[in-house]
Biotite code that builds the C-alpha atoms (Angstrom):
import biotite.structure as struc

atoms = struc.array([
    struc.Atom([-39.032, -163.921, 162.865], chain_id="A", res_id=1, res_name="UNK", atom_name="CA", element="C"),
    struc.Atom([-37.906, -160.132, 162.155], chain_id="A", res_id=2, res_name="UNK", atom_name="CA", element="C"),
    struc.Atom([-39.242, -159.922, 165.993], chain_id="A", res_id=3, res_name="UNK", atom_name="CA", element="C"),
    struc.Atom([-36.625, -161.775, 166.984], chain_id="A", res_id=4, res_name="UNK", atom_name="CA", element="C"),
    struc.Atom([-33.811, -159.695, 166.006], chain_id="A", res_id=5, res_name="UNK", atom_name="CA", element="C"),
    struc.Atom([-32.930, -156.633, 168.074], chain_id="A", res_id=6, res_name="UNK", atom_name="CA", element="C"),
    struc.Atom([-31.502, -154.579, 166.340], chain_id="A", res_id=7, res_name="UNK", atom_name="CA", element="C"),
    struc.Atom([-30.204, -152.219, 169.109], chain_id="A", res_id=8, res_name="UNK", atom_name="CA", element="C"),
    struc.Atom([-27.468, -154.961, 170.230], chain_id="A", res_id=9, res_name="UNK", atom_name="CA", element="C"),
    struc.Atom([-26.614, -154.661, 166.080], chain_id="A", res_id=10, res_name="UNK", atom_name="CA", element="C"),
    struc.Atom([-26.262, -151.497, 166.073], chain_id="A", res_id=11, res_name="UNK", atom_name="CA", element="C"),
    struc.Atom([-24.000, -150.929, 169.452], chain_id="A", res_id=12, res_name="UNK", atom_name="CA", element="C"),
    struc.Atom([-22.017, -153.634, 167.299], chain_id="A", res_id=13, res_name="UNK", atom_name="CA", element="C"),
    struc.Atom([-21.472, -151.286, 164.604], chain_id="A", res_id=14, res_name="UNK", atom_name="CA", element="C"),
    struc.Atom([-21.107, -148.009, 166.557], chain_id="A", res_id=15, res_name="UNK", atom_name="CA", element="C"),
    struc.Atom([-17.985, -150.737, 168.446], chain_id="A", res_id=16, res_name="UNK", atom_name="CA", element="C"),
    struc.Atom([-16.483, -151.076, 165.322], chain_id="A", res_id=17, res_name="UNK", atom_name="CA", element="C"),
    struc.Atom([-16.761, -148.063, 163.347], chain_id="A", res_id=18, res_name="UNK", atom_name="CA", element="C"),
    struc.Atom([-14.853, -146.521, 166.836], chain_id="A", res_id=19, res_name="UNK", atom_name="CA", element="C"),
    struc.Atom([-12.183, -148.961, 166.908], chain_id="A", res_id=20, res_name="UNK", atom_name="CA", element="C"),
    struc.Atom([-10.983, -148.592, 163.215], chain_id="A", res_id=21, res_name="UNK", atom_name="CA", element="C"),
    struc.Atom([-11.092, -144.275, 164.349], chain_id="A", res_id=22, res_name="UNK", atom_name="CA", element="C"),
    struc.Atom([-14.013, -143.656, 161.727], chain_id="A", res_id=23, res_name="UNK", atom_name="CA", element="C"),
    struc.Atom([-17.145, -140.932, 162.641], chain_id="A", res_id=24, res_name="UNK", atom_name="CA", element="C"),
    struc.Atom([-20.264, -141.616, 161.200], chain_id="A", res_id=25, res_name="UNK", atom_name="CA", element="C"),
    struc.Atom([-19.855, -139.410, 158.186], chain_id="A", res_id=26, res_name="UNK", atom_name="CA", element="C"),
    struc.Atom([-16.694, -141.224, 157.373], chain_id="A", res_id=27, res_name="UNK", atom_name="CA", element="C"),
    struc.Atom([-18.445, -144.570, 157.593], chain_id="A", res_id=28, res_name="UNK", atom_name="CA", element="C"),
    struc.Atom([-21.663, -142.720, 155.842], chain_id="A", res_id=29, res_name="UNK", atom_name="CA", element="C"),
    struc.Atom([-19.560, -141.715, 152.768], chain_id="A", res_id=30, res_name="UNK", atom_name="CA", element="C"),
    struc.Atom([-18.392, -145.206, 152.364], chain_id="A", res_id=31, res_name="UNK", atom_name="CA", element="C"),
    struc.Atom([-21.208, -147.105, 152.149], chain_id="A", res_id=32, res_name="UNK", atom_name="CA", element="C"),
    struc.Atom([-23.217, -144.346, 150.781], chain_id="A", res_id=33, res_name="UNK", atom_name="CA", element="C"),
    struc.Atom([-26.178, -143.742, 153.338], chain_id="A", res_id=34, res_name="UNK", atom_name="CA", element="C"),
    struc.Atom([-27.038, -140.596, 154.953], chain_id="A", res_id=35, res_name="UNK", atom_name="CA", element="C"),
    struc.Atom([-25.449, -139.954, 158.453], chain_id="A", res_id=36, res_name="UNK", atom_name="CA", element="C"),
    struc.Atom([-28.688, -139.595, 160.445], chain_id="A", res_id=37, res_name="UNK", atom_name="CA", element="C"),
    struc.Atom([-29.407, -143.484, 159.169], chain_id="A", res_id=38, res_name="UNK", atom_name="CA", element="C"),
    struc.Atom([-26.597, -144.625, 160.321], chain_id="A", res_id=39, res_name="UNK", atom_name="CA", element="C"),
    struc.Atom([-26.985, -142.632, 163.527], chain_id="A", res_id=40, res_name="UNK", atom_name="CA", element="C"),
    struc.Atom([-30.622, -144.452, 163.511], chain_id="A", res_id=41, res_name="UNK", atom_name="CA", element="C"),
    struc.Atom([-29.054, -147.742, 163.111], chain_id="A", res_id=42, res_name="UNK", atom_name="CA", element="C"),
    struc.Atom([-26.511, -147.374, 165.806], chain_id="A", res_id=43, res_name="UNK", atom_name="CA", element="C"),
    struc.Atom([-29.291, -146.648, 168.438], chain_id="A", res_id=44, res_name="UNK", atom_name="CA", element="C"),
    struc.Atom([-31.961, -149.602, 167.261], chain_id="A", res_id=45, res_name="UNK", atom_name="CA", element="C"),
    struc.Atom([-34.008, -147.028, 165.907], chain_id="A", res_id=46, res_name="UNK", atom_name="CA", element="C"),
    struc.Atom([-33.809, -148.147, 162.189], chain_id="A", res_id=47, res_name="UNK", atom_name="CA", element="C"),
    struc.Atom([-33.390, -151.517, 160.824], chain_id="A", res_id=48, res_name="UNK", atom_name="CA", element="C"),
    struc.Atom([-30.938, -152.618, 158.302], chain_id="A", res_id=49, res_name="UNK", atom_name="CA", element="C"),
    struc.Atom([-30.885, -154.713, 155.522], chain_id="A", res_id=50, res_name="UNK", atom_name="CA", element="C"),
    struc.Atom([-28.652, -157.394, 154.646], chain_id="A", res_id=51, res_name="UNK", atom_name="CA", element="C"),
    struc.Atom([-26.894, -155.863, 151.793], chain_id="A", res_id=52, res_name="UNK", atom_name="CA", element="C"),
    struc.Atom([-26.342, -152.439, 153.605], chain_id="A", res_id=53, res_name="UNK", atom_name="CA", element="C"),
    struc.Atom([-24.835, -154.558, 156.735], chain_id="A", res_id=54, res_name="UNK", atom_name="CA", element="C"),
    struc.Atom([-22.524, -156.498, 154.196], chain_id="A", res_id=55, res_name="UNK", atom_name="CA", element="C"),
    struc.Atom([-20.990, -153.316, 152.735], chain_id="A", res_id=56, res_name="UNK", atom_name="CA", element="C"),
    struc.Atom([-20.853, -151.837, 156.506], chain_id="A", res_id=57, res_name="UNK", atom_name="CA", element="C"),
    struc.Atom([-18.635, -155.063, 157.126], chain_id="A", res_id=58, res_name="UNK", atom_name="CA", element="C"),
    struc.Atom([-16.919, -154.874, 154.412], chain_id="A", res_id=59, res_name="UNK", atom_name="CA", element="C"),
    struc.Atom([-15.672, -151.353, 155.554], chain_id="A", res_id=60, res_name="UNK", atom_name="CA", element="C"),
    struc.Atom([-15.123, -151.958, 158.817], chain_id="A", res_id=61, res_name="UNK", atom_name="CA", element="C"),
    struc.Atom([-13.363, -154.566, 157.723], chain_id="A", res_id=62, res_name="UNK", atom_name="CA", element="C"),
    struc.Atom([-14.591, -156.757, 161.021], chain_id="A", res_id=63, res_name="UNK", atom_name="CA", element="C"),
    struc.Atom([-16.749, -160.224, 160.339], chain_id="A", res_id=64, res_name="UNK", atom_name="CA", element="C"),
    struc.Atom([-20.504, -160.307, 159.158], chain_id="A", res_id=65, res_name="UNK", atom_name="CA", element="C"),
    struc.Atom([-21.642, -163.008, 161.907], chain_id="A", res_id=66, res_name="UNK", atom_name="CA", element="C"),
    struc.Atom([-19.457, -160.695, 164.315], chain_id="A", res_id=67, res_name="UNK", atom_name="CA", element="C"),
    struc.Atom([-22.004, -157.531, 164.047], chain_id="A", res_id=68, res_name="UNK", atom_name="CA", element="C"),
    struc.Atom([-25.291, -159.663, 164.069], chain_id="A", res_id=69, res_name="UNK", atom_name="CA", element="C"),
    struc.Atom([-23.896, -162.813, 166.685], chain_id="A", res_id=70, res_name="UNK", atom_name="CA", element="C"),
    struc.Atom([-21.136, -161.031, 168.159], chain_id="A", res_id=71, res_name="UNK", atom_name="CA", element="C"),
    struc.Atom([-19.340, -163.739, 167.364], chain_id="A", res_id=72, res_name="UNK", atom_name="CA", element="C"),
    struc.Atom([-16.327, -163.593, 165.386], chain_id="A", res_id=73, res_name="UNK", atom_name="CA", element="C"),
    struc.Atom([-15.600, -167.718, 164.023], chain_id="A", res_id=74, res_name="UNK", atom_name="CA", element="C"),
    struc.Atom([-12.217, -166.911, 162.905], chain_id="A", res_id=75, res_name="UNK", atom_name="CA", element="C"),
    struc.Atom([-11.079, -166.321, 165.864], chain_id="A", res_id=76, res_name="UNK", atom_name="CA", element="C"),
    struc.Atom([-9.303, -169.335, 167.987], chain_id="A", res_id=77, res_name="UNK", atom_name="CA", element="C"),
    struc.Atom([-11.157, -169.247, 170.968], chain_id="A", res_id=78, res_name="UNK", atom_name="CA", element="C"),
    struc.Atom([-14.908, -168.055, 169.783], chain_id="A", res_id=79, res_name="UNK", atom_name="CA", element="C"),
    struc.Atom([-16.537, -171.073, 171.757], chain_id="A", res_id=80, res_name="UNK", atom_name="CA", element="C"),
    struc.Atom([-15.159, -169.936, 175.004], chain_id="A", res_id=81, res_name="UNK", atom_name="CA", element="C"),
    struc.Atom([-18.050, -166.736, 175.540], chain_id="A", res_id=82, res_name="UNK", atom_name="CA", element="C"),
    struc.Atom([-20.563, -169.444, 174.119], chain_id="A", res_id=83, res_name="UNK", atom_name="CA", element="C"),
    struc.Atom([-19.714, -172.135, 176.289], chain_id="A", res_id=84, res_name="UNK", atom_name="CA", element="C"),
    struc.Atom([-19.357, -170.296, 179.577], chain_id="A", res_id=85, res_name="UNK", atom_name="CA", element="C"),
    struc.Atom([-22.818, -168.864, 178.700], chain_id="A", res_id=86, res_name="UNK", atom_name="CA", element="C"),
    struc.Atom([-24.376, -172.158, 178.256], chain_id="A", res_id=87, res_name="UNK", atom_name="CA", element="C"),
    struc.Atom([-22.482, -173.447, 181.646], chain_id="A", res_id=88, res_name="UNK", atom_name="CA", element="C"),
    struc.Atom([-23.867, -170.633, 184.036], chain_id="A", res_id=89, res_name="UNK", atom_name="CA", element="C"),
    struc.Atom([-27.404, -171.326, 183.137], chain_id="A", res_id=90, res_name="UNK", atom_name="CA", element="C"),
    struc.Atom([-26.744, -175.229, 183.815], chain_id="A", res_id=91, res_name="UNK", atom_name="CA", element="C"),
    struc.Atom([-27.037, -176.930, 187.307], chain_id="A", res_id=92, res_name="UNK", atom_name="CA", element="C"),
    struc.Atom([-23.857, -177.619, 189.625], chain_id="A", res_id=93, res_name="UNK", atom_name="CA", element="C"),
    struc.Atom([-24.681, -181.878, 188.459], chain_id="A", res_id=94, res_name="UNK", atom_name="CA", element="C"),
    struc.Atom([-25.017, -180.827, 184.808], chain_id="A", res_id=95, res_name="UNK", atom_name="CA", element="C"),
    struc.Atom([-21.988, -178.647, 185.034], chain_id="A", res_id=96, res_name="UNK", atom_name="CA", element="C"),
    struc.Atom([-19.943, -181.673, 186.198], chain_id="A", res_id=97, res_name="UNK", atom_name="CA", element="C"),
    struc.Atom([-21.452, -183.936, 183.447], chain_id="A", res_id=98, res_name="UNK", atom_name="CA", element="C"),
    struc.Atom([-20.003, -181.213, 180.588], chain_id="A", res_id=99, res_name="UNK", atom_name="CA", element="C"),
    struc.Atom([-16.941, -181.352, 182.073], chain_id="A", res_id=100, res_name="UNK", atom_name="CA", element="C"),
    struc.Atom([-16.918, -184.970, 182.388], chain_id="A", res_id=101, res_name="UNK", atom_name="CA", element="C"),
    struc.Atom([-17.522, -184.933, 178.666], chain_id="A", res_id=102, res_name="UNK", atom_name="CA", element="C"),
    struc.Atom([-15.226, -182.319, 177.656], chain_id="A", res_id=103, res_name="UNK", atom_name="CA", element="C"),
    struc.Atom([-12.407, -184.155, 179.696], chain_id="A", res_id=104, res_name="UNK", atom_name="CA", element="C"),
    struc.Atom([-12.955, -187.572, 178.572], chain_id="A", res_id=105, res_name="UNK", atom_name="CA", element="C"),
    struc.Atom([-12.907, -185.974, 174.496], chain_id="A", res_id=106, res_name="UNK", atom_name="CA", element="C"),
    struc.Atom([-9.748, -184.336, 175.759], chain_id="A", res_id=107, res_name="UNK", atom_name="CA", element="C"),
    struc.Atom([-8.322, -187.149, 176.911], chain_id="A", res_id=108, res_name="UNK", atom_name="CA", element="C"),
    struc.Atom([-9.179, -189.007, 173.639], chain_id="A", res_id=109, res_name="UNK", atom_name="CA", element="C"),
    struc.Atom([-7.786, -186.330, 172.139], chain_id="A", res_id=110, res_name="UNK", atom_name="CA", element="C"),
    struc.Atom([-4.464, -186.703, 173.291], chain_id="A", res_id=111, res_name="UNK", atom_name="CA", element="C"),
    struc.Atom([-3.944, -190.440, 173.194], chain_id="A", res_id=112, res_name="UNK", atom_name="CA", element="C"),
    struc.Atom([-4.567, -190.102, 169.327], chain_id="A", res_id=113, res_name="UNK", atom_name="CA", element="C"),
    struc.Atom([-2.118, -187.893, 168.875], chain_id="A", res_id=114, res_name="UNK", atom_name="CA", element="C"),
    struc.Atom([0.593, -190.119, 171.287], chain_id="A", res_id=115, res_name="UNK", atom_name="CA", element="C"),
    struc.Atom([-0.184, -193.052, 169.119], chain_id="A", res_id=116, res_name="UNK", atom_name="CA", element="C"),
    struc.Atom([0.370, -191.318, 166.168], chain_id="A", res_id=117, res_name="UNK", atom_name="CA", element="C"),
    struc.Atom([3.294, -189.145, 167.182], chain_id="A", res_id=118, res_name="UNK", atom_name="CA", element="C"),
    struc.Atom([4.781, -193.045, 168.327], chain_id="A", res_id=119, res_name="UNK", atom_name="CA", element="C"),
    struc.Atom([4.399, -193.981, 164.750], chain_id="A", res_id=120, res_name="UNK", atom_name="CA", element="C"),
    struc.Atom([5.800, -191.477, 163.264], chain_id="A", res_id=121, res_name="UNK", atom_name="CA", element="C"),
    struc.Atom([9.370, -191.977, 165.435], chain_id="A", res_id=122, res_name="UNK", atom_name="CA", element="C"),
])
């Protein structure tokens, strides 16, 4: 399984991070105390990290676990939208139309529950 994890795309994760909150490597070093060429070697793929070290790098950051290893960040609103245009592209044009069918007919659904209910409550 441990094959199936590159840890490259992790660490490009991390080095995104650690930039956006302003930090250098020592800073970030410091506060999860690890030496700065490891976490130089984790931000290229070149060394893999644990769970508990990528916690307290998280932690610091301050940005979402699943965020550095999915690059998905579930707290945010519209998370699904990368995820589902992903699985679209890769679909055929007939397939394609059959999600959308879907989606639109949930939609749809959607909103006549909440008429009927918004009718009740006047």
């Amino acid at each position: 399984m441990e094959e199936d994890i590159d840890y490259s795309i992790i660490g490009e994760r991390i080095r995104e991070a650690r930039k956006k909150k302003g930090w250098s490597q020592e800073k970030l070093s410091e506060e999860i105390d690890v030496a700065t060429a490891f976490l130089s070697r984790v931000e290229r793929g070149h060394s893999h990290i644990n769970l508990k070290r990528l916690a307290q790098i998280s932690k610091a950051l301050e940005v979402p676990l699943e965020k550095l290893v999915t690059g998905v960040d579930t707290a945010s609103e519209k998370y699904l939208d990368k995820e589902l245009y992903n699985i679209l592209i890769n679909c055929t044009p007939d397939k394609q139309r059959l999600i959308y069918n879907i989606a639109k007919a949930i939609s749809e659904e959607d909103k006549k529950n909440f008429s009927s209910k918004a009718d009740t409550l006047l």
